[in-house]
N, C-alpha and C positions, 0 to 999 in steps of 0.2 A: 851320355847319362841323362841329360838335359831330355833329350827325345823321349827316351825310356820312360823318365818320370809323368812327362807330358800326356803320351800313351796310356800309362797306367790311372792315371785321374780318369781321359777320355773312357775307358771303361766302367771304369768304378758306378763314371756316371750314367751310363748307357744303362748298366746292369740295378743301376737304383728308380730308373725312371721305369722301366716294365718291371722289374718284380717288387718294388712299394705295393702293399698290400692299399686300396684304396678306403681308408678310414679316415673318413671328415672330424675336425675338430669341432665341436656341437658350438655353437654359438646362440642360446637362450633363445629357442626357437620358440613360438606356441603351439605345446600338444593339444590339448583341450581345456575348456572354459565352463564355466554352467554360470549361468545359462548360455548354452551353446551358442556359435553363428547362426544369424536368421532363424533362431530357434521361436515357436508358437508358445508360451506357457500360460496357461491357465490362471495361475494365481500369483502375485507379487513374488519374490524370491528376495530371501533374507539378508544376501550377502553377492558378490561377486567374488568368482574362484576362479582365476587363470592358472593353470597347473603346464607349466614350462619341462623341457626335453633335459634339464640340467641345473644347479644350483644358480641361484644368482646373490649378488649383492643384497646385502638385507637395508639396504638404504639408498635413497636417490630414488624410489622407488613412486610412479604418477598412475593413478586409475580417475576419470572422470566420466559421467554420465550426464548425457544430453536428452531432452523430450522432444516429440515432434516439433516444437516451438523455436528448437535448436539453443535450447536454454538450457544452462547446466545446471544439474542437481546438485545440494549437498550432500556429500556422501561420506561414510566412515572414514578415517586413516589408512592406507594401504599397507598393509604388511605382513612378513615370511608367517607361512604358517608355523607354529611350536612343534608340527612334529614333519615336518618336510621344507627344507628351503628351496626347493622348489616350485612352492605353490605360493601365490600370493593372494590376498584375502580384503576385500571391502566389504563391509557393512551398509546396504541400503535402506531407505526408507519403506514407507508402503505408497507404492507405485499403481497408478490407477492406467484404466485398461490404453493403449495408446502402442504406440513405436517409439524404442528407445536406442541409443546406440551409444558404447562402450569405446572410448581412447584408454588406449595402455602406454606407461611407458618404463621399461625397466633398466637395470645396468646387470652385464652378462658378467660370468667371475674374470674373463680378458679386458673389465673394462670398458667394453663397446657398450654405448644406450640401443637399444632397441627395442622400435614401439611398431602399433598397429592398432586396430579399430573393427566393429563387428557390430553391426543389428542385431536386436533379437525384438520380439511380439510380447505385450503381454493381454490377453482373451481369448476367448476362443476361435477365432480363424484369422487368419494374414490379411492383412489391410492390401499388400503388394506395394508398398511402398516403403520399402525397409532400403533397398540399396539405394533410391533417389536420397532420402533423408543423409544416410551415410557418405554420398557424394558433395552432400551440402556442409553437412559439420566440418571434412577433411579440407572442404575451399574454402573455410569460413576462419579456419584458427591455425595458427603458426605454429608448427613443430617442428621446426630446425633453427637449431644455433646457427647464429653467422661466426661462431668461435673453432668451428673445424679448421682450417685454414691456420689461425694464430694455434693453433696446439699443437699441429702439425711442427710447426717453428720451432717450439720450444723440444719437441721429443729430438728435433734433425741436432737444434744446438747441442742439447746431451749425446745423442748419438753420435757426433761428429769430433766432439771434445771428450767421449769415454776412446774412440780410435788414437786422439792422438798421442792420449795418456798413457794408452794400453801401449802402444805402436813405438814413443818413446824411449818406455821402461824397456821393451824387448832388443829395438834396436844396440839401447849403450849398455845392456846386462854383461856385466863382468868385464866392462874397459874403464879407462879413464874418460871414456867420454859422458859417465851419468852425471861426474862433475861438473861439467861446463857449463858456463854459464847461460848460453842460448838452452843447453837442456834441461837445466834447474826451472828457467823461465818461463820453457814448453810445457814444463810438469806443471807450475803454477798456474798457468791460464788455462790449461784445461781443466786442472780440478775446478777452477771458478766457473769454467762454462758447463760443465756438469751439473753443477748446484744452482747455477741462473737457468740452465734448461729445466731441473727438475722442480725449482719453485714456479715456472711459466706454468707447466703440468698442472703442479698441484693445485693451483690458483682458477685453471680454464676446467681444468676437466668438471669440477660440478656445477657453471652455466652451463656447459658444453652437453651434459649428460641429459638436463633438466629440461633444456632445450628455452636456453635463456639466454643475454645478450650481454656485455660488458660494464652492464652497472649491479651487475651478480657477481661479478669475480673475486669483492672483497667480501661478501656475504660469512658470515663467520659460521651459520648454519650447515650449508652448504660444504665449507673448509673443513668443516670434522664430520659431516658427512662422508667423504671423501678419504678423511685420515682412517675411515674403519673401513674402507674396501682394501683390500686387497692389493692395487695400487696404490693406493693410500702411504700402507705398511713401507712396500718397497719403496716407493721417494722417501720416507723416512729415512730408512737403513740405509738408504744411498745419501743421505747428507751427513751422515753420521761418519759414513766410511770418507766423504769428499775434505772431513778435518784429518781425518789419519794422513790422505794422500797430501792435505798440504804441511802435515810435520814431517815428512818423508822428504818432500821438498825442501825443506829449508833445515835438514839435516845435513851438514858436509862430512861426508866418511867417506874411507876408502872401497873403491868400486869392489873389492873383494868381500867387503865386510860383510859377512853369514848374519848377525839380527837384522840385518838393514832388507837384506834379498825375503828374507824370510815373511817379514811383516811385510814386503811389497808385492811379494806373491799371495800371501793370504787377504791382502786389502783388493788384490788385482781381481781375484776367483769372487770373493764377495760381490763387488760392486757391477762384474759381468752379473751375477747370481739374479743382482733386482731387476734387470731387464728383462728376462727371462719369468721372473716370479710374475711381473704384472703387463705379459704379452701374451700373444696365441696363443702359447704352449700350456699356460696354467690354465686353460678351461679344456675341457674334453676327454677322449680316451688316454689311458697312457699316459696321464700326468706326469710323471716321472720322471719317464724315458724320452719325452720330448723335449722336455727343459732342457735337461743333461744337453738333449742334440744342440739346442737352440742355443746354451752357455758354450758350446763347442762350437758354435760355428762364427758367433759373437766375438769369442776369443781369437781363432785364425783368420777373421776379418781385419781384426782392429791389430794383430800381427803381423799380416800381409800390405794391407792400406795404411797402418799408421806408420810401420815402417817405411813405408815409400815418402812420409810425409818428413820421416824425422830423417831421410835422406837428405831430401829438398832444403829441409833446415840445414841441417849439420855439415855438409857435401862442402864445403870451404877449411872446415876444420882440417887439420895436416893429420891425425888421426882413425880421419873416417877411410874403412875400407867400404868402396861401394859391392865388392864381391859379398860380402857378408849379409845384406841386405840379400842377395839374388838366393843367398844359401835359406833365408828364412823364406823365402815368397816362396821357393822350391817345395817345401812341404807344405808351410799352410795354404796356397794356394789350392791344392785338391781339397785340400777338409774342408774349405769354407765352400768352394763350390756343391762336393757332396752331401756334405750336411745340408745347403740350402736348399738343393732338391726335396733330399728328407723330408724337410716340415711343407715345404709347397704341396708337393702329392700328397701329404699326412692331411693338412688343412683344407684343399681344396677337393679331398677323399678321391683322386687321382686325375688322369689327365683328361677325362672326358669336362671337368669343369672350369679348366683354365681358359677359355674365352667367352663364359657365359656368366663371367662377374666382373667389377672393374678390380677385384683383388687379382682374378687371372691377368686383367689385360697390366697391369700394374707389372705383375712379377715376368711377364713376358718382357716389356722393357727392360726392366733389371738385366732380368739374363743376358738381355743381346751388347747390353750395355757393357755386363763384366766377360763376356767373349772381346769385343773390343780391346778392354782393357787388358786382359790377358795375351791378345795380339801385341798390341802396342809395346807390350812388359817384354815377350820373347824378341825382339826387334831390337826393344829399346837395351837386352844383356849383348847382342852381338855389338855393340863399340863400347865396350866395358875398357877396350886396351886402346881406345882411341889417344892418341899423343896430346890434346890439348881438351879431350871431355863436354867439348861445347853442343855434340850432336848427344852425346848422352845427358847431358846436363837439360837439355831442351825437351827429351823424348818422356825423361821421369817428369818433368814439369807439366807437362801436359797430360799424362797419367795419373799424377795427382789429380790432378783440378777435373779430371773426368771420376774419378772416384768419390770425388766431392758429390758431383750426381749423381750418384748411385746410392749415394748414403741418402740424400733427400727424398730420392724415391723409396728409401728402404724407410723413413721414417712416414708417406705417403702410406706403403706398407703396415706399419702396425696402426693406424687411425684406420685402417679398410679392415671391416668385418670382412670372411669370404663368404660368409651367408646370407647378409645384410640386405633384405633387400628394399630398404627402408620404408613408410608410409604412404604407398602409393592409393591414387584415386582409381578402384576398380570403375573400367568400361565397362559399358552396359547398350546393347543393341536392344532396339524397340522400334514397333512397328503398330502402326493403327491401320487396319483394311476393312472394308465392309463387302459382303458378302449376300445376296436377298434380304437385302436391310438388316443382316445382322453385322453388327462389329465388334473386331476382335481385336484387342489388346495383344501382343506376342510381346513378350523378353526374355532377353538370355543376357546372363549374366553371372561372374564376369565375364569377356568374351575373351576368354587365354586358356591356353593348354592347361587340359586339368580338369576339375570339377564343376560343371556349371548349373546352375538352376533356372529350369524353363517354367516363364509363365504363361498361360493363354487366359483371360477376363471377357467374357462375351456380355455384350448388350443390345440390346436395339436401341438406334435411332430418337424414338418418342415413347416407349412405354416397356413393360415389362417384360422378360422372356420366359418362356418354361424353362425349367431344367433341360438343357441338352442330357439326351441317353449317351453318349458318346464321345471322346477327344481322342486319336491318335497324332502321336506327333512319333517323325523321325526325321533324323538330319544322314548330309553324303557327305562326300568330299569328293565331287569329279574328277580336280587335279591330282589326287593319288588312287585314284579308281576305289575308292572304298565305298561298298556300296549302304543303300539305306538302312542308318544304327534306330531301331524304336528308343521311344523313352518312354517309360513307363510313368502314365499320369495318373494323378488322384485327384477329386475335389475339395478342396478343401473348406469351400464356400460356395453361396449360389451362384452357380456357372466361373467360378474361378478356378481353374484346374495345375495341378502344378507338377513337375518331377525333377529328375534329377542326371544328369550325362556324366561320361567322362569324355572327353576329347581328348585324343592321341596325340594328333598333328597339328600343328599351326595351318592356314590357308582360305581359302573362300569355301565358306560350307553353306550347302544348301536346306534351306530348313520347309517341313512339309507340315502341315496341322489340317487334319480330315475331321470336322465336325457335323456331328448329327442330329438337330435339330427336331426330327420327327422323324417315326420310322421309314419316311419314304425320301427323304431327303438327307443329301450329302454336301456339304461346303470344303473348299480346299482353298485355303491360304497358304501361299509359298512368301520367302524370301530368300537373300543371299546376304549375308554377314564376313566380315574381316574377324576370322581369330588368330592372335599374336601369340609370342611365347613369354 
């Protein structure tokens, strides 16, 4: 029977890992701005509009702007537009003509802060120094909390103390052992570590979000900031339910008793419910029917694992049957494995993106971690009839405390956007050549798969040039035989010529700029450039 069931999860999971349909959970991405990236505009602009892929948080909410001096402007309030929260809105001054550049930093409805940065022009032609500038503001000002890490902590303590509550209540449901004192006591300290987890949360997450340090943690701004997100709510309702759990504990009734089961199943469902309300699953498609998975899987984790815990506890008691334990791992074991897949392929929108974030390389661990333990667990039921329990008693003990890791990494897990891919310093390839005393500026930038902007700025040496009749630029990739892609250039200024690529592949691309100077003369400027992914 044991095989049978084993078999049956093995497929469940096989059959949910290729036909998950691949839909990414959106994580507050940036669709478009105005004024747009490296955009040229003519005249001041009123306001700044980041227009996001998904709702976000209407609070906790950073836009700041920088002049070529690297000095930051005073600028309007940031906040949701009144008829799309979606969009988010600052009010600028009158800006004089120069290079400016734009830090964002928002909070997505799962929770996650995420920011990012963007040049724009304001006159009539590109100075060509929008991505230098932007490389200087992003090295120059700190935008990460060092409170990632301490929140991390406080989500594993809740996480760790919602299993053993859950894990518990399931194992003693309907014997004399919900009486006992070691499981009254079990109840007690996890409901406490629930609510010391959940106040760690509510405390870090708005330095953490803001991207601020530990002398913000008691900021009372900040704290009800925080109480109107979303998360917020749910740590609420979870300390609310964490008094129920402990009048439930310090209730002595008979293990039969119908109001006692009842309220501890309705406080049980609840308080799975706010993990769910303020993780992955509340932001994206299929709101819904994700939570539902994510409450479901939440539940047959802290069924599976807590009851391995309240073995370990309880396993001395002359009452404990350890078979009864192996009967509950037997079922929830596939549902939490199955369900976990669910949301992994849902969130990371299938399996092509599971080693190209560290939320993939994260959930990779887990997995192989709870294969492990799922080895261990079938190993550790064959001396269930052992005569004296010392090889079983040793096998669940180490089983435990390896699930302990699993929970840490799973609380690693909810702090890891799988979109995230935080505030990084766009590269930028550039090259100075001369050519019959003419010289030419090249850059490309960024230099990463995807969309890049080429520049070529010609001058002489000592004095003035005519307008070149001509720029041709194309780039290769020899390593993948693809041969010469043109880009299409424009002037945008005197002898300043610009366009625009897309790069496919990562690798060493060769770059070609044929300039024409007078109609009887051609210049050829080559390079070779590192593009990343």
């Amino acid at each position: 029977m044991r095989r049978r069931i084993i078999a049956v999860a093995a497929g469940m999971l096989a059959l949910v890992t290729f036909a998950t349909p691949g839909v990414a959970s959106a994580h507050a991405i940036l669709d478009s701005s105005d004024p747009s990236a490296s955009a040229v505009v003519s005249q001041s602009p009123s306001e700044i509009t980041l227009d996001f892929n998904e709702q976000i948080e209407g609070t906790l909410l950073s836009i700041r702007l920088f002049d070529a001096s690297q000095d930051e402007l005073s600028i309007g309030h940031a906040g949701l537009s009144p008829s799309d929260s979606s969009v988010v809105t600052a009010s600028m001054p009158r800006l004089k003509v120069g290079v400016y550049v734009v830090v964002w930093r928002v909070v997505s409805a799962d929770g996650h802060p995420v920011s990012g940065a963007f040049p724009f022009e304001v006159g009539d032609q590109s100075s060509g120094k929008s991505e230098e500038l932007l490389t200087k503001i992003l090295t120059s000002i700190n935008t990460k909390s060092p409170l990632g890490n301490p929140l991390a902590a406080g989500r594993f303590i809740s996480f760790l103390s919602l299993v053993m509550l859950i894990g518990i209540v399931v194992f003693t449901w309907g014997s004399s052992l919900v009486n006992t004192v070691k499981a009254r006591q079990t109840m007690r300290l996890s409901a406490l570590g629930i609510a010391l987890g959940s106040v760690v949360v509510l405390l870090l997450q708005g330095p953490y979000a803001s991207g601020r340090g530990w002398g913000a943690i008691f900021d009372t701004q900040l704290i009800g900031d925080v109480m109107a997100t979303r998360l917020g709510l749910a740590v609420l309702l979870r300390l609310i339910l964490v008094v129920a759990w402990a009048m439930l504990s310090l209730t002595d009734v008979r293990a039969a008793s119908g109001w006692w089961k009842n309220i501890a199943f309705l406080t049980a469902v609840g308080t799975i419910a706010t993990f769910a309300m303020s993780g992955h699953p509340s932001a994206g498609s299929a709101t819904f029917f994700y939570m539902l998975v994510d409450s479901m899987h939440v539940g047959a984790v802290s069924a599976w694992v807590g009851g391995l815990i309240a073995l370990v506890i309880l396993r001395h008691d002359h009452a404990v049957d350890a078979a009864r334990f192996s009967r509950i791992a037997t079922w929830s074991m596939p549902i939490a494995v199955v369900t976990g897949v669910v949301q992994g392929l849902h969130l990371l929108g299938g399996l092509g993106g599971i080693t190209g974030s560290s939320y993939g390389k994260l959930l990779i661990l887990k997995t192989a971690l709870v294969l492990v333990v799922i080895a261990l667990g079938t190993k550790a039921r064959t001396h269930l009839t052992d005569t004296d329990g010392r090889q079983f008693a040793k096998s669940i003990r180490f089983e435990a405390a390896l699930m302990v890791v699993v929970l840490a990494v799973t609380a690693l897990l909810v702090g890891t956007s799988p979109n995230d891919k935080g505030l990084s310093i766009p590269h930028t390839f550039s090259s100075t050549q001369i050519r019959s005393n003419v010289v030419a500026d090249i850059s490309v930038a960024p230099t990463k798969v995807g969309t890049v902007e080429v520049h070529v700025i010609l001058t002489p040496p000592g004095g003035a040039l005519k307008p070149v009749t001509n720029v041709l630029v194309q780039m290769s990739l020899p390593s993948r035989k693809i041969p010469a892609i043109p880009v299409s250039m424009i002037e945008i200024g005197p002898n300043h010529w610009t366009g625009v690529l897309n790069i496919p592949y990562s690798g060493n691309w060769s770059f070609e700029a044929r300039v024409t100077p007078t109609p009887n003369e051609t210049l050829l400027y080559t390079a070779t450039f590192e593009v990343g992914n």
